[in-house]
Short mmCIF file of the C-alpha atoms (twelve columns), coordinates in Angstrom:
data_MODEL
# 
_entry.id   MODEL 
# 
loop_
_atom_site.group_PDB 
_atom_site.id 
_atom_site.type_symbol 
_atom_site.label_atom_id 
_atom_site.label_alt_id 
_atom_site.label_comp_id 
_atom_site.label_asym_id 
_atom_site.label_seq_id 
_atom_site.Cartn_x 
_atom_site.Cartn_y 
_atom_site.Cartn_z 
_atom_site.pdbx_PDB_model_num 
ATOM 1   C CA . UNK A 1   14.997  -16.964 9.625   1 
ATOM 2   C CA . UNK A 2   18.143  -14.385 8.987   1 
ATOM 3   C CA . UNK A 3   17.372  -14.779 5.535   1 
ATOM 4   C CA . UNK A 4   13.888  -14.500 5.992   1 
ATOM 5   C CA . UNK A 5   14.310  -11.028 7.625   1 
ATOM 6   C CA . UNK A 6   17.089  -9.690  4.606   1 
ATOM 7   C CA . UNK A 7   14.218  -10.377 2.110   1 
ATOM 8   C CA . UNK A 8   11.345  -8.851  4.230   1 
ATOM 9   C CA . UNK A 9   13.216  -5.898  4.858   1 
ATOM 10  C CA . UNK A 10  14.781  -5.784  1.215   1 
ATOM 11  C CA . UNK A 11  11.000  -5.767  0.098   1 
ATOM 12  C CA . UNK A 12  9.833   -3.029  2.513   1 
ATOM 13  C CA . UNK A 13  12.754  -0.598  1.924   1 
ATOM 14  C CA . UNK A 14  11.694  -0.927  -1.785  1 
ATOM 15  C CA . UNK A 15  8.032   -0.276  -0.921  1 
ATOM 16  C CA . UNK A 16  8.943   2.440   1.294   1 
ATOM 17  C CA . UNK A 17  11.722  4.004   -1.356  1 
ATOM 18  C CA . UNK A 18  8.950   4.246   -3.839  1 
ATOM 19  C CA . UNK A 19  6.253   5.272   -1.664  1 
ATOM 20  C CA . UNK A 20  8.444   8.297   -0.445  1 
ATOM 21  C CA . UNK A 21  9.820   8.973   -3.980  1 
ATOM 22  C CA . UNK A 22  6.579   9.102   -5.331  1 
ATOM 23  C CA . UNK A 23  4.682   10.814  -2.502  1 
ATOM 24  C CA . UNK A 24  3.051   13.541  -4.469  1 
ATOM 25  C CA . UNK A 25  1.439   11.321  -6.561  1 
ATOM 26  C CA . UNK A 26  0.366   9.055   -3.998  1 
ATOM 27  C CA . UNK A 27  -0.796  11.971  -2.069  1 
ATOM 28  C CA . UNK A 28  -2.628  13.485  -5.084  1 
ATOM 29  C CA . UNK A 29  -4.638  9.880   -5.296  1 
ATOM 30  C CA . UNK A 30  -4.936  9.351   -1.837  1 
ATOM 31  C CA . UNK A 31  -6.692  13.030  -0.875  1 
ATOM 32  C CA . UNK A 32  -9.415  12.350  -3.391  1 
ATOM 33  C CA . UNK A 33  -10.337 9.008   -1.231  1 
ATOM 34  C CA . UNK A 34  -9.928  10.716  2.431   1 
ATOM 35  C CA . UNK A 35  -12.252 13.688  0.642   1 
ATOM 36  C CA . UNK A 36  -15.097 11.102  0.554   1 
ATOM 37  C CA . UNK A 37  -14.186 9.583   3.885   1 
ATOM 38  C CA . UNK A 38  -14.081 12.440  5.327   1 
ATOM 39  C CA . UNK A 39  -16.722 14.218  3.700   1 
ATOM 40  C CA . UNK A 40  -19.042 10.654  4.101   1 
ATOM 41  C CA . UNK A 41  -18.549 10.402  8.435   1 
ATOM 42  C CA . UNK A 42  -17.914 14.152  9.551   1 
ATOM 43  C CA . UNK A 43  -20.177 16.247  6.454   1 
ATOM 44  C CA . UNK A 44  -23.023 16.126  8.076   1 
ATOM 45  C CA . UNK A 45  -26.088 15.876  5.964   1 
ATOM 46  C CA . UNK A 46  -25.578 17.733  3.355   1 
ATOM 47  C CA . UNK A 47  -22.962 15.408  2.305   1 
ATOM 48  C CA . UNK A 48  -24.577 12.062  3.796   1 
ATOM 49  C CA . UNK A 49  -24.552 11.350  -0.485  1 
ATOM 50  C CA . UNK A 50  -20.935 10.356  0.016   1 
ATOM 51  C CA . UNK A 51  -21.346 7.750   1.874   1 
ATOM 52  C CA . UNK A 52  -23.333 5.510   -0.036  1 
ATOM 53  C CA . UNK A 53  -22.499 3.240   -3.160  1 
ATOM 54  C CA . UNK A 54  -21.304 6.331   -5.289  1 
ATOM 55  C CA . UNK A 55  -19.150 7.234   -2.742  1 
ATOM 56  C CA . UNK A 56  -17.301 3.811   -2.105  1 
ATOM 57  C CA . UNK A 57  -17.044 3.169   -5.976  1 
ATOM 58  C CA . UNK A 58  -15.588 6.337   -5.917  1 
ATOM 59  C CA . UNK A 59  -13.248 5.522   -3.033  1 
ATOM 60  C CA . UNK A 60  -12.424 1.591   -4.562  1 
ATOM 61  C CA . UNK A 61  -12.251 3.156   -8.265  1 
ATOM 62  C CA . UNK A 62  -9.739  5.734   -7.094  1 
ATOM 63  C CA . UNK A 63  -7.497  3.304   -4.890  1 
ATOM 64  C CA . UNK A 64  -7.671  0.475   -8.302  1 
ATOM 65  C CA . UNK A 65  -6.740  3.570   -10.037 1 
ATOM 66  C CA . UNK A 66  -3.725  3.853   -8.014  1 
ATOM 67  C CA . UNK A 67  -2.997  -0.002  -7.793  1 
ATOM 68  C CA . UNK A 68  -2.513  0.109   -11.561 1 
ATOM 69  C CA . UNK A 69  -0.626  3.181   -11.283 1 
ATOM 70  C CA . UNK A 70  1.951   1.814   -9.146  1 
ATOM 71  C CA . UNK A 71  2.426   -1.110  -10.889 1 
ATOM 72  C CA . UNK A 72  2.995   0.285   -14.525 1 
ATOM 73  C CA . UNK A 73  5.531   2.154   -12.756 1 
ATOM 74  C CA . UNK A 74  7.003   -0.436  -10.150 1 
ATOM 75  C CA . UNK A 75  7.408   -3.067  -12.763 1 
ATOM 76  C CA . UNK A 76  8.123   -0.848  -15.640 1 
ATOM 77  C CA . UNK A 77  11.661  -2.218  -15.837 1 
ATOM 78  C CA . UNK A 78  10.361  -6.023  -15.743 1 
ATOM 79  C CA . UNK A 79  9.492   -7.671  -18.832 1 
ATOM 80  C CA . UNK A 80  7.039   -9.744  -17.580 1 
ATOM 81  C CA . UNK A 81  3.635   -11.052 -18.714 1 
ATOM 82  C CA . UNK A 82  0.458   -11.752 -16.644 1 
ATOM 83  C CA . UNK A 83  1.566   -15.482 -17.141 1 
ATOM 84  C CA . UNK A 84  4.725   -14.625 -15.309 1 
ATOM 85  C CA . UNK A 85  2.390   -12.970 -12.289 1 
ATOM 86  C CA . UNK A 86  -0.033  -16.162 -12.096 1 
ATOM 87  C CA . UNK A 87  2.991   -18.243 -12.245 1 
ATOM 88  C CA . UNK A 88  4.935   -16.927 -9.610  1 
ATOM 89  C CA . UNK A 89  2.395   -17.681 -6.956  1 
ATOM 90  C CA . UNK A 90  4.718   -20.450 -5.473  1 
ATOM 91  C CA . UNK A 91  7.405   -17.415 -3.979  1 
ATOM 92  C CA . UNK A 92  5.094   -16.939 -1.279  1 
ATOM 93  C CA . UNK A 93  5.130   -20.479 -0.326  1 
ATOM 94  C CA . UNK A 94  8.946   -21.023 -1.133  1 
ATOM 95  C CA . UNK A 95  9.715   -17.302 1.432   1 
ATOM 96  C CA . UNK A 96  7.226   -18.225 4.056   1 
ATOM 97  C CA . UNK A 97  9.415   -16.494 6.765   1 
ATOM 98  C CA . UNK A 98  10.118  -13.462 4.536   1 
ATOM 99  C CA . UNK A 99  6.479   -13.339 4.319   1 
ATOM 100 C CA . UNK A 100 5.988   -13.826 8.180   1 
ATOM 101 C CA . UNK A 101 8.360   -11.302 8.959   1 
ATOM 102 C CA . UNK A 102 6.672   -8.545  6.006   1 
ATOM 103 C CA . UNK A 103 3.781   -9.089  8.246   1 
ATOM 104 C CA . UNK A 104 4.802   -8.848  10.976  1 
ATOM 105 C CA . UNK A 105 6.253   -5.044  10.515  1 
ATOM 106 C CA . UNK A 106 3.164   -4.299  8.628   1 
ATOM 107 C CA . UNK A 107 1.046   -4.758  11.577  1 
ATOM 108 C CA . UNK A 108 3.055   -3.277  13.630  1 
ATOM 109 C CA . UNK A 109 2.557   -0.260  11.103  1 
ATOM 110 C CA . UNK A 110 -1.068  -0.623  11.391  1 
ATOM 111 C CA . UNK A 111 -0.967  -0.218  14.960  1 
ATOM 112 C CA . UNK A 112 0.733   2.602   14.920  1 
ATOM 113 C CA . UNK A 113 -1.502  4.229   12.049  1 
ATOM 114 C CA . UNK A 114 -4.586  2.771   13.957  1 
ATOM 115 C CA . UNK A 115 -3.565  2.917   17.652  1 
ATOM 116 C CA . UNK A 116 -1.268  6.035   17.181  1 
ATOM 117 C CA . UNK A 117 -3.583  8.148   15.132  1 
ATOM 118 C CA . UNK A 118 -6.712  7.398   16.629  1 
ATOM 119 C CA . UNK A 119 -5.256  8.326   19.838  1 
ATOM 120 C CA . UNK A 120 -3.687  11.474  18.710  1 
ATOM 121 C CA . UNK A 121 -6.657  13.006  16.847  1 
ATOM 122 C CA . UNK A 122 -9.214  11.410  19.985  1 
ATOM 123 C CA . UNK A 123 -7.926  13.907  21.489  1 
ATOM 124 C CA . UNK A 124 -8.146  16.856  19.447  1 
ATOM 125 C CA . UNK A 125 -12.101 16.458  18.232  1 
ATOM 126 C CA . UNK A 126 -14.862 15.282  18.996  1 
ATOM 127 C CA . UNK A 127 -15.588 11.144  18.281  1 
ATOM 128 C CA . UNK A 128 -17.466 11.905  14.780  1 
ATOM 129 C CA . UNK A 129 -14.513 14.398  13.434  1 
ATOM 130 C CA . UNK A 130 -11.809 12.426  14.919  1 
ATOM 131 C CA . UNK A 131 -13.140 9.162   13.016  1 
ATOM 132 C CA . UNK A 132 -13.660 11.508  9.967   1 
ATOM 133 C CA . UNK A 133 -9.625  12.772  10.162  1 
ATOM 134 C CA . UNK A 134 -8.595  9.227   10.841  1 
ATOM 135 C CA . UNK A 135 -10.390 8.053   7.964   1 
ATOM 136 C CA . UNK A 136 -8.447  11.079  5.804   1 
ATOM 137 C CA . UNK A 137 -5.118  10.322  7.210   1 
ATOM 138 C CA . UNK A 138 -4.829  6.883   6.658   1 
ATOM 139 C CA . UNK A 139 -5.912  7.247   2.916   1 
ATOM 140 C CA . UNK A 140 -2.806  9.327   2.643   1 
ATOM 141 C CA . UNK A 141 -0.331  7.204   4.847   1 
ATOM 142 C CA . UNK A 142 -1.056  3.370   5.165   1 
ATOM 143 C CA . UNK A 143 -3.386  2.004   2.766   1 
ATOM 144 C CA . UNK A 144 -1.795  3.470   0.257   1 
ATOM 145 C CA . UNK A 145 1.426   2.199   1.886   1 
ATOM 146 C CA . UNK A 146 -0.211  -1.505  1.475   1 
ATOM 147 C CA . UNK A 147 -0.960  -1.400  -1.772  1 
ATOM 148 C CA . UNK A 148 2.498   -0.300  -2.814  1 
ATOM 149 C CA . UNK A 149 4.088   -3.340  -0.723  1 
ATOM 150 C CA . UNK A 150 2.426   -5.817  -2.066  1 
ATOM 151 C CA . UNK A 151 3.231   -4.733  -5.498  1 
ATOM 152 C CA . UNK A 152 6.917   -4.827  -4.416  1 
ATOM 153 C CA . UNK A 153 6.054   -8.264  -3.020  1 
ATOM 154 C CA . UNK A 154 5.227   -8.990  -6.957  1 
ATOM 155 C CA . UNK A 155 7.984   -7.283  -8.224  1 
ATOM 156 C CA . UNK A 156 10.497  -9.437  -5.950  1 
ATOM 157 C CA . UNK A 157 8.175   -12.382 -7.078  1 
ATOM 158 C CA . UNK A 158 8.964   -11.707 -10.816 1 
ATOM 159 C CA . UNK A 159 12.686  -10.652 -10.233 1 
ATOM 160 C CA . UNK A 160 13.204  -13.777 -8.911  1 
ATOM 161 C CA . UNK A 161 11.609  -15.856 -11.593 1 
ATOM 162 C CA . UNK A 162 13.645  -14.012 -14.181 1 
ATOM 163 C CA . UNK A 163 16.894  -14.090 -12.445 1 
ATOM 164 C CA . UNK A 164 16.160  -17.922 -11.531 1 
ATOM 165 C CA . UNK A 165 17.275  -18.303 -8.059  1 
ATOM 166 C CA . UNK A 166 16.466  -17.378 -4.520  1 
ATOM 167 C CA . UNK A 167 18.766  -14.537 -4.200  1 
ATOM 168 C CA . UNK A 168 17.200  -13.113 -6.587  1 
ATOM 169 C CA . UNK A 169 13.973  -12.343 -4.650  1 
ATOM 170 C CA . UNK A 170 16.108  -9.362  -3.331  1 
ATOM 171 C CA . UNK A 171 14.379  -6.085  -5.341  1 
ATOM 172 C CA . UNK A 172 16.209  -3.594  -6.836  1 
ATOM 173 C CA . UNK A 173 15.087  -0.207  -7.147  1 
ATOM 174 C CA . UNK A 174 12.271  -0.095  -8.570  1 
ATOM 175 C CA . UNK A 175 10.751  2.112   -11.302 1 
ATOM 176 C CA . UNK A 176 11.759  4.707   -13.604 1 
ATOM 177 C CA . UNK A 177 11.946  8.227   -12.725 1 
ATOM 178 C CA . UNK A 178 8.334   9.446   -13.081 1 
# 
């Protein structure tokens, strides 16, 4: 279970290195999402537009957008082949309790972004705006957060079928300076 732990957290502090690193970016990407959440719940009807289809493919194109973003950059350094992604399915199954233990603090990070924020901005607005500033933060804090771990979950996937060995599933820093 030690072990288990030393990869979850070696996985995270990647995620989170990156996500922090690259913050600008991620913010840039993430505003244009919690503009049509926001916009969609709290616009009123001038802006009710937003939250139909064209607003969440808007929303979904923007956050793919980003998922490919991150991983050109998070796995720049690998040499590896969509073969080499399908095929490394089985690290998930051979680090069950470095999986357990990644989600483990990401729900706890989800209740803090959900129970936390919701909370704090309750308090501030009334329920339509509040849900409408919750929707904004958390396209700027954890979802993009998510999609950045599990992309680190890959990259540890594919480090360890290149280096060949469990210890290997340990990331190292990922990405080129961007």
């Amino acid at each position: 279970m030690t072990t288990g732990w030393i990869e979850a957290r070696a996985v995270l502090v990647a995620a989170l290195r990156f996500f922090v690193r690259h913050y600008p970016v991620v913010f840039a990407f993430g505003v244009l999402a919690s503009a049509q959440r926001f916009l969609a719940v709290g616009g009123g009807e001038g802006w009710a537009w937003t939250g139909g289809i064209a607003g969440e493919l808007f929303t979904n194109g923007i956050r793919l957008l980003f998922l490919v973003w991150v991983a050109r950059n998070m796995l720049r350094t690998l040499r590896s082949s969509w073969s080499d992604v399908r095929q490394s399915t089985g690290y998930i199954a051979d680090h069950r309790a470095a999986m357990l233990w990644n989600v483990v603090v990401l729900v706890a990070l989800t209740l803090v972004f959900k129970v936390g924020v919701d909370t704090w901005i309750a308090g501030l607005a009334e329920p339509q705006t509040a849900l409408a500033w919750t929707l904004a933060v958390k396209n700027v804090t954890i979802i993009p957060f998510m999609i950045v771990w599990a992309v680190a979950v890959v990259r540890a996937a594919l480090e360890e079928r290149a280096g060949g060995g469990r210890d290997a599933a340990v990331p190292h820093a990922p990405v080129a300076e961007t």
